[in-house]
N, C-alpha and C positions, 0 to 999 in steps of 0.2 A: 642492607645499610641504608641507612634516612639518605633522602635526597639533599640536606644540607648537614653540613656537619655543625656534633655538637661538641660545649666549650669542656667537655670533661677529658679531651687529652687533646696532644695537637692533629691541626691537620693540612695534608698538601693537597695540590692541585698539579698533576699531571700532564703535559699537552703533546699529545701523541706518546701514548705507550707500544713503542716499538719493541728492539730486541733491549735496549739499554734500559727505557720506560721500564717495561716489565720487569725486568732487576730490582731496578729503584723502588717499583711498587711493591713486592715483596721482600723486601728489606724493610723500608718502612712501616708496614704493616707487623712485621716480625718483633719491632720496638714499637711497640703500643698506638702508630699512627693511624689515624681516619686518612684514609687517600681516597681520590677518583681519579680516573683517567680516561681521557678520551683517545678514541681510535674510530677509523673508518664502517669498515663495516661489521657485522654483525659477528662475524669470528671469532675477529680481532677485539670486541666487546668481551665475547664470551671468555679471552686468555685473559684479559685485565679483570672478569670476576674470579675465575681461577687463581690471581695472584692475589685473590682478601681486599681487591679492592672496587670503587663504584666506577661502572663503566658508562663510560654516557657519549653520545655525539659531540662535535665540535659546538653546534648549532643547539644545543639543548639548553632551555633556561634555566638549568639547574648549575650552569656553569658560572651566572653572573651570581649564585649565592656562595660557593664555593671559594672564587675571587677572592668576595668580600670579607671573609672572614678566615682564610687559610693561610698561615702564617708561611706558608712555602709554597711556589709557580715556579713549575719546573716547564722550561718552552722548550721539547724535540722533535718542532714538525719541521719535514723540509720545506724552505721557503718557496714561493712562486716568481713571476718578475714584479711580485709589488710589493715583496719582504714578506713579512711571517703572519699569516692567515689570521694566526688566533689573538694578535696584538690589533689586527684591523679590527676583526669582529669585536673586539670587548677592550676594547680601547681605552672608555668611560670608566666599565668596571675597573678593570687594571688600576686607572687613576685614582680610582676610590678607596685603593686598598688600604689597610692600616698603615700606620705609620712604620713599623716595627715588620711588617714583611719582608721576605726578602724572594726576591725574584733571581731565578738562575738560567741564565740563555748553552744551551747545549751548542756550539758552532762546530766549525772546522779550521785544523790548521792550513788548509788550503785558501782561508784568503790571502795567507802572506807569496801566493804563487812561487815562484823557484826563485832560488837563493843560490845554487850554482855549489852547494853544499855547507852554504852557511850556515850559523846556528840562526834564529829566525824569533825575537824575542819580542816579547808583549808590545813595548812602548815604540817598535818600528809601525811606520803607517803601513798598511795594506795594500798588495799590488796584487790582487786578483788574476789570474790567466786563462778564466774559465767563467762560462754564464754562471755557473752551478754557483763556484766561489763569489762571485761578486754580487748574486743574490745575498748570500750570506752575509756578507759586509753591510746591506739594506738593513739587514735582519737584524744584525749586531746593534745596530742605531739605531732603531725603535725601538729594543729592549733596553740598552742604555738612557735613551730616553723619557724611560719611565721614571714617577719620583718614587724615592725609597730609595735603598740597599739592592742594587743589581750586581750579580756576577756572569759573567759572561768565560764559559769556558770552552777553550779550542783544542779540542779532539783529530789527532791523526786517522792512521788507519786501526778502525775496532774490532779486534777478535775476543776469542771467549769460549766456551762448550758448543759446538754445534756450528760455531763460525770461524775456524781455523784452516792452518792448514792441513791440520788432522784430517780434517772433513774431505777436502779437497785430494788428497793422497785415497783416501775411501771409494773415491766418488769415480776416480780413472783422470781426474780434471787437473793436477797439478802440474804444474811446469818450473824447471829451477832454468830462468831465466838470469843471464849475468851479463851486465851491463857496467864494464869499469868504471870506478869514481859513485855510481849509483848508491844510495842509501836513503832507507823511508825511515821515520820514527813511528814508534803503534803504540798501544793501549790495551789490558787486557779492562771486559767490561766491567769488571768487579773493582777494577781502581777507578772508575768514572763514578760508579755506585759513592762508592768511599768519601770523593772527594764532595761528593752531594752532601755526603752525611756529616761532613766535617765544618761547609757551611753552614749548617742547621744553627751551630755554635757560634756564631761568628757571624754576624749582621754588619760588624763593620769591614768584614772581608768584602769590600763591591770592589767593581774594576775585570780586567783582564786574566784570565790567567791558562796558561797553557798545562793540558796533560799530558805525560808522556813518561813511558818508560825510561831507564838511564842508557841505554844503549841503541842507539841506531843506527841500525845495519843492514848490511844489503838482503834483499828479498830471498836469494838464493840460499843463501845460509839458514833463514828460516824453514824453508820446505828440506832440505837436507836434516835439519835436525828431526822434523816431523816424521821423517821417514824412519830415522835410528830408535826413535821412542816406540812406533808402531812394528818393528823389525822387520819391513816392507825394503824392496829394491829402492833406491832414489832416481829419482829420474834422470837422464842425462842431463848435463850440463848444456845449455840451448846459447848461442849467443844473441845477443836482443839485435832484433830486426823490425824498426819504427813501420814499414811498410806489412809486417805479417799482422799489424795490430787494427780493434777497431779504434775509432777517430777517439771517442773517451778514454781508452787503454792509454793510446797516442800520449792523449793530455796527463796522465795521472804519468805515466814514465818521463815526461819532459818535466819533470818540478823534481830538483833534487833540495832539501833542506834536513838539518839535522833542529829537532824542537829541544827548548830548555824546560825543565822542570820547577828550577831554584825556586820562584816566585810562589808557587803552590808548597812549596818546604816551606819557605820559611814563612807565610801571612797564613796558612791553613795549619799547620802543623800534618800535613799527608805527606806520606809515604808510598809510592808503589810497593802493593806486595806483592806483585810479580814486577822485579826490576831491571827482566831483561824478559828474550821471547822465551827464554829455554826455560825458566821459573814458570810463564805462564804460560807453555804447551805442554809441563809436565802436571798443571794441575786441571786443564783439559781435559785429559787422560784420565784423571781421577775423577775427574765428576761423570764422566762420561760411564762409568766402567761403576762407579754407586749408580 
């Protein structure tokens, strides 16, 4: 692939092709797109050419030509304490971009930290409870503050083929932890993909908007179901013990919230196709097993 892309189909720009990246970049590629993506080390290059697309470093000059002329900047690197790496570095660029771009910030719904099991909905301000989160929040306002058509979307917790609780039951590592009143909201990675592909169309979708399955539920109900699909023992039922956990564990079990979807219905026109866990651990299952 040419080191800048050229004007005969569209093309994106990647930042940090992780496990969600890599999706994205093979989707896109799949629909006629020029994409590059950058990743760390040399591996992590090698999977992003294995997914049809240009792998490059962060640091590489072929990122302020991509910039310039790529109708989509996709930002999923995690932030540091000074917000999001690849907005510092190419700052300029970014500013430069066309007019008609549009920029997508990958977050999390843990800047809205714990809600006590409230629904937790876009236009509330952010109350971070965690470094991790309130980097994020940095992050969010840099990307926002680029000019153009920016979306910024907040991601629960992300499962998918390989990163489930499938895996985890596999692996000897699952635990059905139950903690009354407890409920997380998730995501499978193929509806995060989706709702990329949904903005493509839609330039004037900027703003906020959360992903999330339609049902969030307690964690323990997920690994019990993973165990029935797999025809495996389920684990015993554990009651939650804040002191058996490490100090991050701690944090991620102290934030109960349930996330809203509406907002991505109705400005994106998306849909979860997995709109609960048990739709998307039984297609786990199925990609795993092709």
């Amino acid at each position: 692939m040419a080191r800048a892309p050229h004007r005969s189909s569209p093309a994106a720009l990647i930042f940090g092709c992780g496990y969600v990246g890599l999706a994205l970049a093979r989707t896109l590629t799949a629909a006629g797109w020029q994409v590059a993506g950058t990743a760390r080390s040399s591996a992590s290059r090698a999977d992003v050419a294995a997914a049809g697309a240009l792998p490059l470093a962060l640091e590489d000059e072929a990122v302020a030509g991509w910039l310039g002329q790529a109708p989509l900047v996709v930002g999923s690197i995690p932030p540091d304490g000074d917000g999001d790496p690849a907005v510092r570095l190419w700052q300029q660029a970014l500013e430069g971009r066309p007019a008609d771009g549009h920029a997508v910030y990958l977050s999390t719904t843990g800047v809205y930290g714990d809600r006590a099991g409230r629904w937790a909905f876009e236009d509330e301000p952010p109350t971070p409870a965690s470094p991790e989160a309130s980097r994020r929040v940095v992050a969010e306002r840099q990307w926002l503050a680029l000019p153009g058509p920016v979306s910024v979307l907040r991601l629960p917790g992300i499962y998918g083929p390989g990163r489930s609780a499938l895996d985890q039951l596999r692996a000897g590592t699952a635990r059905a932890v139950v903690k009354p009143g407890q409920v997380f909201s998730r995501i499978h990675r193929d509806d995060i993909v989706a709702a990329v592909m949904a903005l493509t169309g839609r330039p004037q979708a900027a703003g906020i908007f959360n992903l999330a399955d339609d049902e969030p539920a307690p964690p323990h109900l997920v690994t019990l179901e993973a165990a029935r699909l797999l025809g495996l023992p389920a684990p015993p039922l554990q009651p939650f013990e804040a002191g058996a956990l490490s100090p991050m564990a701690q944090r991620f079990w102290s934030e109960c919230k349930r996330v809203p979807n509406a907002r991505a219905k109705a400005r994106l026109g998306w849909r979860p196709l997995y709109p609960t866990y048990r739709e998307g651990l039984a297609a786990c299952m199925a990609a795993q097993r092709a």
